[in-house]
C-alpha positions, 0 to 999 in steps of 0.5 A: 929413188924413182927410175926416171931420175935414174934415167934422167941422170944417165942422160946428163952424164952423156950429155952434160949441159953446156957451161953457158947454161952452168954458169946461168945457174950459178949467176941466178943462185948467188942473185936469190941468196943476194936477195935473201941476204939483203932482206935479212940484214936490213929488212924488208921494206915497208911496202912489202909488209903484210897489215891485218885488216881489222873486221868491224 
């Protein structure tokens, strides 16, 4: 592990964030894993799919 991280956690550990900023993670997290969900279940939309263009 490189010291940085070692540093970096001691400092949190002092200092932890604040739970404004705890619960801003949490929200963002379970947004992507909301997203991901819906993609999986019923699919991407037409509009996101990627078609080959076909060299002449």
């Amino acid at each position: 592990m490189n010291p940085l991280w070692l540093l970096r956690m001691s400092k949190w550990a002092r200092n932890p964030p604040s739970d404004k900023r705890v619960a801003l993670v949490f929200v963002v997290i379970a947004i992507c894993l909301a997203l991901f969900a819906y993609e999986y279940f019923f699919g991407a939309p037409d509009w996101m799919k990627v078609e080959r263009v076909k060299r002449p």
